[in-house]
Backbone as XML, in Angstrom:
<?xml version="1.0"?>
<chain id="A" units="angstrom">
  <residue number="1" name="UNK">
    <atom name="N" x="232.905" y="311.658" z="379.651"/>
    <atom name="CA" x="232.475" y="311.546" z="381.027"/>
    <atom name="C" x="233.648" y="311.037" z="381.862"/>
  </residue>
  <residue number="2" name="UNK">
    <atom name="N" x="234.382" y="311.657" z="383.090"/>
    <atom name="CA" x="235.018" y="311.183" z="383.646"/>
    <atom name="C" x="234.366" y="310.568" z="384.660"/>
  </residue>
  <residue number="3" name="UNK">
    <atom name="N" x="235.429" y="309.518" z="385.917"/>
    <atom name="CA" x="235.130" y="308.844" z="386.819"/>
    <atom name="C" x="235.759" y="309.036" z="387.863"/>
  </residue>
  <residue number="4" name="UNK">
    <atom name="N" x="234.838" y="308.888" z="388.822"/>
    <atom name="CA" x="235.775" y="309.205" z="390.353"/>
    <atom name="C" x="235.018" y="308.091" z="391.330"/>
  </residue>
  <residue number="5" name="UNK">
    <atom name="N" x="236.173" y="307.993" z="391.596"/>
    <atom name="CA" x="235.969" y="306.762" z="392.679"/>
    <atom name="C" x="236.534" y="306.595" z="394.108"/>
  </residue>
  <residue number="6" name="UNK">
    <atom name="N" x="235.776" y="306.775" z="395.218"/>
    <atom name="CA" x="236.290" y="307.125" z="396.414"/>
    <atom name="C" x="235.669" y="306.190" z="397.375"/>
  </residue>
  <residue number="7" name="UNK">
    <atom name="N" x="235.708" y="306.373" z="399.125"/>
    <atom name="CA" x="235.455" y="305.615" z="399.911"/>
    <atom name="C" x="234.934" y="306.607" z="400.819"/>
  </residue>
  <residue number="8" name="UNK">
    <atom name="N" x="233.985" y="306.107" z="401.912"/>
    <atom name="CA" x="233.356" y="306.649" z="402.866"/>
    <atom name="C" x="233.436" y="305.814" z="403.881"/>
  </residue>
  <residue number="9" name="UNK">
    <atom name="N" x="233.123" y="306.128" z="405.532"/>
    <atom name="CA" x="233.349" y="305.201" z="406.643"/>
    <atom name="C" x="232.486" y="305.712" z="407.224"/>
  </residue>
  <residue number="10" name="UNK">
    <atom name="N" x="231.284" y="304.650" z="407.597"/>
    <atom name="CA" x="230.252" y="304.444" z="408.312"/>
    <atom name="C" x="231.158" y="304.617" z="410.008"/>
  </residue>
  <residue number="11" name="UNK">
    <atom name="N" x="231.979" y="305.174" z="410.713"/>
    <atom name="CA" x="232.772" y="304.452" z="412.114"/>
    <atom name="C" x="231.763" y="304.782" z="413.102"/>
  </residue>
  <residue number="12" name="UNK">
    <atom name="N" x="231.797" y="303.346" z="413.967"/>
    <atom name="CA" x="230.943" y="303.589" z="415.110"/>
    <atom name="C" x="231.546" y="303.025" z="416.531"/>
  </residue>
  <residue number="13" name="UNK">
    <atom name="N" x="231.713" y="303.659" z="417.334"/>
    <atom name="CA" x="232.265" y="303.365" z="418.154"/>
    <atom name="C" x="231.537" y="302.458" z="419.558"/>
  </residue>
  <residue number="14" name="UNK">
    <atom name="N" x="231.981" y="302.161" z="420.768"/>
    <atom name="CA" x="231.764" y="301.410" z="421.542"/>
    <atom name="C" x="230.183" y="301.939" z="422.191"/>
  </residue>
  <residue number="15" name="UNK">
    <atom name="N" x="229.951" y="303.469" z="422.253"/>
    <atom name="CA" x="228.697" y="303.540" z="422.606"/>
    <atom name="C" x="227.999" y="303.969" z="421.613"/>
  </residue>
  <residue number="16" name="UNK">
    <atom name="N" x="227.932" y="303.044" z="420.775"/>
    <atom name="CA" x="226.967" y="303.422" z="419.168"/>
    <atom name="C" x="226.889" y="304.882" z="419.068"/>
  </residue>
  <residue number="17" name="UNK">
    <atom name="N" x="227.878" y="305.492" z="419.133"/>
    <atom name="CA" x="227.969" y="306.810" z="418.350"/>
    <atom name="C" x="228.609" y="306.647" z="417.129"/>
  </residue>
  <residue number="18" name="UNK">
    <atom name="N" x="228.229" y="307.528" z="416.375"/>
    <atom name="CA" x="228.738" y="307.569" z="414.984"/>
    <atom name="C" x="228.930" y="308.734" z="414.926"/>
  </residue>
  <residue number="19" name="UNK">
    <atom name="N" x="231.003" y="308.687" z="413.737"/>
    <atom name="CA" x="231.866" y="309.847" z="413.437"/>
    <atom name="C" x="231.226" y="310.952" z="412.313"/>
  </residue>
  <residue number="20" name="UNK">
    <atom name="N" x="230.824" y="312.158" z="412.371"/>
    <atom name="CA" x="230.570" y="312.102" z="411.404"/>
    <atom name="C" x="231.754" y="313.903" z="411.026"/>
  </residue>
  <residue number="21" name="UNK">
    <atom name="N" x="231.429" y="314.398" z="410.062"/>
    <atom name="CA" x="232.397" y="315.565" z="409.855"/>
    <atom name="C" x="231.460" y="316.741" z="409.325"/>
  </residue>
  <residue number="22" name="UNK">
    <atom name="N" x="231.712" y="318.217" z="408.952"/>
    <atom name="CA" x="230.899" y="319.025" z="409.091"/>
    <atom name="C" x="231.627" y="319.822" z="408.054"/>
  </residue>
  <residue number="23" name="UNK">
    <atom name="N" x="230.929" y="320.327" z="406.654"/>
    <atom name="CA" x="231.421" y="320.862" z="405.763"/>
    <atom name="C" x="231.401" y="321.944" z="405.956"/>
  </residue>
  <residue number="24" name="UNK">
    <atom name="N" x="232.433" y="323.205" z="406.345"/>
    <atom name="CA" x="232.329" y="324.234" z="406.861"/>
    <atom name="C" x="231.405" y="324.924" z="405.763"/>
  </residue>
  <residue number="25" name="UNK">
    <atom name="N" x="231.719" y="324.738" z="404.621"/>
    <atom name="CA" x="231.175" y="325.831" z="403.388"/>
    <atom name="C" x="229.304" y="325.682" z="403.590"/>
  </residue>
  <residue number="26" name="UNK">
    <atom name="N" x="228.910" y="324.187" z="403.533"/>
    <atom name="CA" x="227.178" y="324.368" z="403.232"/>
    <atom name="C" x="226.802" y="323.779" z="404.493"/>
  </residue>
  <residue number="27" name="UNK">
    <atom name="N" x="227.707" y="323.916" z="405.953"/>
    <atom name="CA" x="227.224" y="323.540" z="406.928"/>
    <atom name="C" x="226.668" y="322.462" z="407.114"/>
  </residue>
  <residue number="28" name="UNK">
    <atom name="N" x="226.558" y="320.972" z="406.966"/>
    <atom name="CA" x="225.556" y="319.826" z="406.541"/>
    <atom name="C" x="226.781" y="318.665" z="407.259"/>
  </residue>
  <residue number="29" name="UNK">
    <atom name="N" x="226.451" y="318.017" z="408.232"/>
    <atom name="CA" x="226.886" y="316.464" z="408.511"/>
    <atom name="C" x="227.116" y="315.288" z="407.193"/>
  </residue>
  <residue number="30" name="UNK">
    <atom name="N" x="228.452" y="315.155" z="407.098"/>
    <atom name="CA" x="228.319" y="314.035" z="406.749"/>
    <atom name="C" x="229.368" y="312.914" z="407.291"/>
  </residue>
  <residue number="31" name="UNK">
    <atom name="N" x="229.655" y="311.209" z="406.348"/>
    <atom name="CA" x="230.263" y="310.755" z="406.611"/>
    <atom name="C" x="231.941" y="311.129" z="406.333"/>
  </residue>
  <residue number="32" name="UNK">
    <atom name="N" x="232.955" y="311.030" z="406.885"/>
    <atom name="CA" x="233.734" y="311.247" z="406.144"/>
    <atom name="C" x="234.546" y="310.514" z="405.283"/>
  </residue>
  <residue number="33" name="UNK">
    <atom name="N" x="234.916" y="310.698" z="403.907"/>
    <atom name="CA" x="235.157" y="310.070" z="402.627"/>
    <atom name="C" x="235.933" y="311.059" z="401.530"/>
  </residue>
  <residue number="34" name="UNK">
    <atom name="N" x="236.335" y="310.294" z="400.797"/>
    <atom name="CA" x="237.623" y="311.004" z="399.782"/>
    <atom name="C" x="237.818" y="310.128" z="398.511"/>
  </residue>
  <residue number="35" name="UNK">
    <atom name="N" x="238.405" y="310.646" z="397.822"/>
    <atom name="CA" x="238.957" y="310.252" z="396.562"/>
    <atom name="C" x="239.861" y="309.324" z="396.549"/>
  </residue>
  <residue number="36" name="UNK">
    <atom name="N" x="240.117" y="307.672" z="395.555"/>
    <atom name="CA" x="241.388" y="307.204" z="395.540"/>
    <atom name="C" x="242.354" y="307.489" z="395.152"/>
  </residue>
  <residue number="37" name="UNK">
    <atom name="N" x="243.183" y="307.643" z="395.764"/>
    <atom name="CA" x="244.772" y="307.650" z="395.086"/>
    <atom name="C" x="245.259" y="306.654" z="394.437"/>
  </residue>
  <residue number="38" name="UNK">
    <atom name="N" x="246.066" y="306.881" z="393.449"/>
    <atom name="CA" x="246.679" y="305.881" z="392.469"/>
    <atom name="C" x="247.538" y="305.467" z="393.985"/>
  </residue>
  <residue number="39" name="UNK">
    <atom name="N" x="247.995" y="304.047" z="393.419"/>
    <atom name="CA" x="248.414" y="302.839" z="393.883"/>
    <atom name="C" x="247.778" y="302.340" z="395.843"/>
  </residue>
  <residue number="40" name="UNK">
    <atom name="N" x="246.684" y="303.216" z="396.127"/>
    <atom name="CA" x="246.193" y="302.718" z="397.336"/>
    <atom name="C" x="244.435" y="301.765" z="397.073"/>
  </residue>
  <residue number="41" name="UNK">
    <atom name="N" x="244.368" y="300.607" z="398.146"/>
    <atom name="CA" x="243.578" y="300.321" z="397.887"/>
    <atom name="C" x="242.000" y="301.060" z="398.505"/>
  </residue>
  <residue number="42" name="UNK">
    <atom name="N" x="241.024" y="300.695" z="398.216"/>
    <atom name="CA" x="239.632" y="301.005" z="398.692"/>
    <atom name="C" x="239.644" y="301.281" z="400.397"/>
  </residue>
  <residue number="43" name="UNK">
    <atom name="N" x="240.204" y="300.342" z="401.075"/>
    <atom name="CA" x="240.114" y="300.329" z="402.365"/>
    <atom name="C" x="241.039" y="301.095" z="402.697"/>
  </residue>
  <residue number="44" name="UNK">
    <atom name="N" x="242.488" y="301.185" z="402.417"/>
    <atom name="CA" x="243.748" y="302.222" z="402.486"/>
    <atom name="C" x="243.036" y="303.657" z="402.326"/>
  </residue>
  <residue number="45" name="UNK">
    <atom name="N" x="241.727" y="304.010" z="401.413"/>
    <atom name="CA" x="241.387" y="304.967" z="400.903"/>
    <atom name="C" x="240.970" y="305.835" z="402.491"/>
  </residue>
  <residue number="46" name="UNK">
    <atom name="N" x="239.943" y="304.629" z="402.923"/>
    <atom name="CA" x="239.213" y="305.039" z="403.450"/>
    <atom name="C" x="239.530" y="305.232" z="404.815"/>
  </residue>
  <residue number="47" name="UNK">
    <atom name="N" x="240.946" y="304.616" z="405.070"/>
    <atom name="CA" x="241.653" y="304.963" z="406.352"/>
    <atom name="C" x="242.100" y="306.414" z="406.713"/>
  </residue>
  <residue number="48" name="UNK">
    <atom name="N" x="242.759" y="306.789" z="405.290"/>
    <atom name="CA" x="243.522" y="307.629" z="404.666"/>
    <atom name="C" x="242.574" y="309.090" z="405.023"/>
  </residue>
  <residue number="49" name="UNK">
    <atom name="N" x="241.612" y="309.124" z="404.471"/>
    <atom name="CA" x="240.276" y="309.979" z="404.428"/>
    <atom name="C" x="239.802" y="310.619" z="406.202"/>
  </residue>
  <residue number="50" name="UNK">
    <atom name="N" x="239.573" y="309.361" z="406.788"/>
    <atom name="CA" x="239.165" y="309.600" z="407.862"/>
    <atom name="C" x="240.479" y="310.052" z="408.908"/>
  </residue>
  <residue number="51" name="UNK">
    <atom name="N" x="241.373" y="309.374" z="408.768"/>
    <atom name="CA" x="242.540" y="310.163" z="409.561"/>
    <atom name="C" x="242.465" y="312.106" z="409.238"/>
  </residue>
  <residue number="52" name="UNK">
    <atom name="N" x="242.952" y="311.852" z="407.950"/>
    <atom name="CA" x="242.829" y="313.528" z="407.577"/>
    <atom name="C" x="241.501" y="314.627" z="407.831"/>
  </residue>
  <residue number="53" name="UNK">
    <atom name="N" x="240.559" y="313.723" z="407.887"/>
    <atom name="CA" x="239.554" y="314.250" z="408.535"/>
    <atom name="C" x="238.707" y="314.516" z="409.573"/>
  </residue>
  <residue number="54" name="UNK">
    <atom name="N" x="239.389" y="313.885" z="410.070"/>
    <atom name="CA" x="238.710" y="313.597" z="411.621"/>
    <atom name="C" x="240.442" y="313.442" z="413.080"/>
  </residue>
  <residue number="55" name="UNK">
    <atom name="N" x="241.242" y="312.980" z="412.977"/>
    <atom name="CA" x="242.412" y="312.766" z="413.400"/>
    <atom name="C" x="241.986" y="311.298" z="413.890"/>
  </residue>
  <residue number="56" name="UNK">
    <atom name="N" x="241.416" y="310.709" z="413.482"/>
    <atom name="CA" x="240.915" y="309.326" z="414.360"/>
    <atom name="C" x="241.883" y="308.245" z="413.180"/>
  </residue>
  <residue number="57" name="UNK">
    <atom name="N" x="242.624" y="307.217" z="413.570"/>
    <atom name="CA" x="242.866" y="306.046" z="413.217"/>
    <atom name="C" x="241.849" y="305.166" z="413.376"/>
  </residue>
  <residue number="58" name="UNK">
    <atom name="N" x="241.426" y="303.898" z="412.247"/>
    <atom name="CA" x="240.546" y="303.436" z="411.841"/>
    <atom name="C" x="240.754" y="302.216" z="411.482"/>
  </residue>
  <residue number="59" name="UNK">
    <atom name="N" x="239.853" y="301.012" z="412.099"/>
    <atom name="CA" x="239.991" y="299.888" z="411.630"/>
    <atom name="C" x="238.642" y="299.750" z="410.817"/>
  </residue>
  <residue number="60" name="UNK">
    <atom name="N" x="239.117" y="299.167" z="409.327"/>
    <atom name="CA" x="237.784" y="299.109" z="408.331"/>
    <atom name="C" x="237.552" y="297.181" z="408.696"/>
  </residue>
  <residue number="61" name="UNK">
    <atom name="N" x="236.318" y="297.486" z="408.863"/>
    <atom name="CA" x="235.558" y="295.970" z="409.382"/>
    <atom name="C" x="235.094" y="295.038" z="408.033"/>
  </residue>
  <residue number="62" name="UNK">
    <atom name="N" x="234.401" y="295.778" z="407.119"/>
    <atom name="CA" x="233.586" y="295.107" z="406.234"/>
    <atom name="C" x="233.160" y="295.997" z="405.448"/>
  </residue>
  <residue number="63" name="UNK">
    <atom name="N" x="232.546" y="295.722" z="403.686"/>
    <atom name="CA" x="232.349" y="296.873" z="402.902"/>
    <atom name="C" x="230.580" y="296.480" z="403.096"/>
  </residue>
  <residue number="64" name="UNK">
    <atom name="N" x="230.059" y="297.799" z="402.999"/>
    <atom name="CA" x="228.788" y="297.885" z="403.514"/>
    <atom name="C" x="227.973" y="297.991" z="402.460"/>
  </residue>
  <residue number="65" name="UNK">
    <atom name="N" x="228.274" y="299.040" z="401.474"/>
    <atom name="CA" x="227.626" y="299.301" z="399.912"/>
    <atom name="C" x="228.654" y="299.974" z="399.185"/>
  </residue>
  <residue number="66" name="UNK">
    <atom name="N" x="227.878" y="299.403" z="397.548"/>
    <atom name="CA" x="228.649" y="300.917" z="396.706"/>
    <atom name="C" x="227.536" y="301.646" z="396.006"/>
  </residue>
  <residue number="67" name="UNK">
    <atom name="N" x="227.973" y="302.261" z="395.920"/>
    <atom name="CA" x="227.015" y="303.754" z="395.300"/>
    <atom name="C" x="227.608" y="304.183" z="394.034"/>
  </residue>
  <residue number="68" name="UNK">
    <atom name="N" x="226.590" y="303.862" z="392.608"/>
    <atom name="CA" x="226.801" y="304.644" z="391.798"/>
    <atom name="C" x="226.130" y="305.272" z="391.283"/>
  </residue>
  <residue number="69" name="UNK">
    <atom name="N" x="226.426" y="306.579" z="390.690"/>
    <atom name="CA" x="225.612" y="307.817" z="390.290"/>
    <atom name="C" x="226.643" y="308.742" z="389.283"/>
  </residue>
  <residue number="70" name="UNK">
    <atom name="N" x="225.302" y="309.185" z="388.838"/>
    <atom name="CA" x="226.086" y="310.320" z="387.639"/>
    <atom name="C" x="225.729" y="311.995" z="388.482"/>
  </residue>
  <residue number="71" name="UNK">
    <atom name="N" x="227.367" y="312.764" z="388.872"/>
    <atom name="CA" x="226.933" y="313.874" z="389.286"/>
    <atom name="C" x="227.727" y="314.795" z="388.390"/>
  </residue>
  <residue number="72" name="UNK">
    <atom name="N" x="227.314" y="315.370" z="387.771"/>
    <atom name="CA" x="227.223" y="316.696" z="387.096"/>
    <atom name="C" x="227.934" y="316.071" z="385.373"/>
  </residue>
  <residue number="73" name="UNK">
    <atom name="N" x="227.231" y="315.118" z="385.152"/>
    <atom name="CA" x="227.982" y="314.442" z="384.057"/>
    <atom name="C" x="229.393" y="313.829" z="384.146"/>
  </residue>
  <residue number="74" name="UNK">
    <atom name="N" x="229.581" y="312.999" z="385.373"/>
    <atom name="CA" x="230.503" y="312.042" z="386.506"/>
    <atom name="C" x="230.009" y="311.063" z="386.376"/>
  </residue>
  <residue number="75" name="UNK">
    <atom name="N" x="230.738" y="310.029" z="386.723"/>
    <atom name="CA" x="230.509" y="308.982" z="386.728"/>
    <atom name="C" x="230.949" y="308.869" z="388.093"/>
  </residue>
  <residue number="76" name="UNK">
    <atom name="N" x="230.193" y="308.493" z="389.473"/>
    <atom name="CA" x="230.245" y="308.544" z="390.538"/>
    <atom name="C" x="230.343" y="307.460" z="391.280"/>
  </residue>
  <residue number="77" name="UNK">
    <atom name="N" x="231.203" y="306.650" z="391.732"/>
    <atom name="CA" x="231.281" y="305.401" z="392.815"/>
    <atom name="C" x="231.947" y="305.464" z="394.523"/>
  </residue>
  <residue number="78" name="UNK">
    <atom name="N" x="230.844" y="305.248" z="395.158"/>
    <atom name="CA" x="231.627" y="305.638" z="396.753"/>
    <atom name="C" x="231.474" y="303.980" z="396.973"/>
  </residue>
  <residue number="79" name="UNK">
    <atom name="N" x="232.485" y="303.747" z="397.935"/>
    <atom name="CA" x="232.027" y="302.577" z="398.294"/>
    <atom name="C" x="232.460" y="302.884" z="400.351"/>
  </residue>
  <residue number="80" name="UNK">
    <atom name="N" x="231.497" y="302.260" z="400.630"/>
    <atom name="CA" x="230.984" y="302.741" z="402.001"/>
    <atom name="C" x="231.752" y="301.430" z="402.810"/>
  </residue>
  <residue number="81" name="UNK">
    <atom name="N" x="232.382" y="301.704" z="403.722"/>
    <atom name="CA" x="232.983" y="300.452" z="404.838"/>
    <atom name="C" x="232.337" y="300.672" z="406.417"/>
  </residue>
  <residue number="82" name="UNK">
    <atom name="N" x="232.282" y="299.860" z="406.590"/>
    <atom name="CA" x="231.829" y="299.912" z="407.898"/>
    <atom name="C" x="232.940" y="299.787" z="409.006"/>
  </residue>
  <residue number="83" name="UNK">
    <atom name="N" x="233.266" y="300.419" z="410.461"/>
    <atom name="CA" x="234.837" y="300.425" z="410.705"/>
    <atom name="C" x="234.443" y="300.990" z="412.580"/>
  </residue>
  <residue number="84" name="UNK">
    <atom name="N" x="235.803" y="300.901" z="412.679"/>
    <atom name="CA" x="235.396" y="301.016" z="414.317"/>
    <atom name="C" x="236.798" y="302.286" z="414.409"/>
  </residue>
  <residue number="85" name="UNK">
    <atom name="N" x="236.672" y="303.325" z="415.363"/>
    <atom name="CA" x="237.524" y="304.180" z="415.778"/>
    <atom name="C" x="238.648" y="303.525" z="417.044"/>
  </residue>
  <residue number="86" name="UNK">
    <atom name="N" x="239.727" y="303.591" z="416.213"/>
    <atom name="CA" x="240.833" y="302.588" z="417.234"/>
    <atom name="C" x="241.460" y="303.768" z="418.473"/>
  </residue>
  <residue number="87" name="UNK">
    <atom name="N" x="241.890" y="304.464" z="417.639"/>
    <atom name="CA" x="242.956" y="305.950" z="418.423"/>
    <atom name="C" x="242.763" y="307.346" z="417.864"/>
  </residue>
  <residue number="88" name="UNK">
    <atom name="N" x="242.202" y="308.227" z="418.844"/>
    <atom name="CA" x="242.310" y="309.533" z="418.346"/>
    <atom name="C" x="243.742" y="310.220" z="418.630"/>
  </residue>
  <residue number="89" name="UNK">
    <atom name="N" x="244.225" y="310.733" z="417.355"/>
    <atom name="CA" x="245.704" y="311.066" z="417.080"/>
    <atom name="C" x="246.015" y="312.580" z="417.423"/>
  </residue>
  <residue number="90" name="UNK">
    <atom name="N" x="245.103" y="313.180" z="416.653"/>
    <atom name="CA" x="244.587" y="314.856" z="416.884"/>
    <atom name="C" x="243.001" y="315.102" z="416.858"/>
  </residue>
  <residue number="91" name="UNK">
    <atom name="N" x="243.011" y="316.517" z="417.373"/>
    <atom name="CA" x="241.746" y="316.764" z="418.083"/>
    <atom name="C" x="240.631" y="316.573" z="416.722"/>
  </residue>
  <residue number="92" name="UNK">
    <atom name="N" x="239.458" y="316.073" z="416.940"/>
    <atom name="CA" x="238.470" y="315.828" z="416.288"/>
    <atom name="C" x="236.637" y="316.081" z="416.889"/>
  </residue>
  <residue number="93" name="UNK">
    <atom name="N" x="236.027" y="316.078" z="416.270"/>
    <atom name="CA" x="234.521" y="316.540" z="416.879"/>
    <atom name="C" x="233.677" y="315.352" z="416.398"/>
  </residue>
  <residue number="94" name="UNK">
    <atom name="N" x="233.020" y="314.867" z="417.662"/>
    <atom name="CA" x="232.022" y="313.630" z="417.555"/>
    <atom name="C" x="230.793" y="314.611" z="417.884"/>
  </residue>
  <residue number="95" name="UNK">
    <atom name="N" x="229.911" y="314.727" z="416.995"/>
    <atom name="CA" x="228.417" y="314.691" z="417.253"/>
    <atom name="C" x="227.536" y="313.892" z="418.312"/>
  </residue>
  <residue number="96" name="UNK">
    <atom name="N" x="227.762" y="313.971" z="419.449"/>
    <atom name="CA" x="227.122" y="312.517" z="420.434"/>
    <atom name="C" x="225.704" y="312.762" z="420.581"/>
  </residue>
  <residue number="97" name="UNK">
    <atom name="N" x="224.827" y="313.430" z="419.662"/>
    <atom name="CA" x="223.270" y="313.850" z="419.380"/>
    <atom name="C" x="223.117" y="312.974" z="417.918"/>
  </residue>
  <residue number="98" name="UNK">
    <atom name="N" x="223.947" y="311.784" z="417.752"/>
    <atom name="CA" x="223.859" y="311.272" z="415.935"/>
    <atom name="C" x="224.134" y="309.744" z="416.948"/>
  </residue>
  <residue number="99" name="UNK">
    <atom name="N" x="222.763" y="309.404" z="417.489"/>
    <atom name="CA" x="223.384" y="307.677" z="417.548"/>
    <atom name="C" x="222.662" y="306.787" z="416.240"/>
  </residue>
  <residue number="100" name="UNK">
    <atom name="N" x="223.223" y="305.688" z="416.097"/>
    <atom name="CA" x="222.846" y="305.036" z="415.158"/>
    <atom name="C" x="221.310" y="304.103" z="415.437"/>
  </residue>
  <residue number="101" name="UNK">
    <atom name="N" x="220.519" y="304.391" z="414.512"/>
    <atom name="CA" x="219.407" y="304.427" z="414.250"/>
    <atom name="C" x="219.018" y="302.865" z="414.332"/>
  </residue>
</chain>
């Protein structure tokens, strides 16, 4: 069984909107999140992730949960941060129909 271990970012910005990203292939909202790289930490991960995915720079606030699960015979750990959108770098798409609940 291998393991993968990545980060996700809850980011919400000043008018409680929340970032979210759009998987072109099965069409479906989610947060955006990624895999660790050797020698970066959890929060580095999750900076890392959301830049490339969104063009937004990111301050991570606090870790919110972790999540583990077995997917497809994986050993599965996200760990979720909670974070605020500092600077958009390149163009990106906010959902402003997704406020936080």
């Amino acid at each position: 069984m291998e393991q993968w271990i990545g980060s996700a970012a809850l980011c919400i910005n000043d008018e409680r909107k929340v970032l979210f990203v759009k998987d072109r292939d099965v069409q479906q909202w989610s947060l955006p999140s990624g895999s660790l790289e050797d020698g970066e930490t959890l929060e580095q991960c999750c900076q890392c992730e959301v830049f490339e995915e969104t063009g937004y720079r990111i301050s991570v606030n606090r870790l919110l949960h972790i999540k583990r699960a077995i997917i497809s015979n994986d050993q599965v750990e996200t760990h979720y941060f909670l974070a605020t959108c500092d600077e958009q770098v390149a163009n990106a798409t906010i959902d402003s129909n997704k406020p936080v609940a």
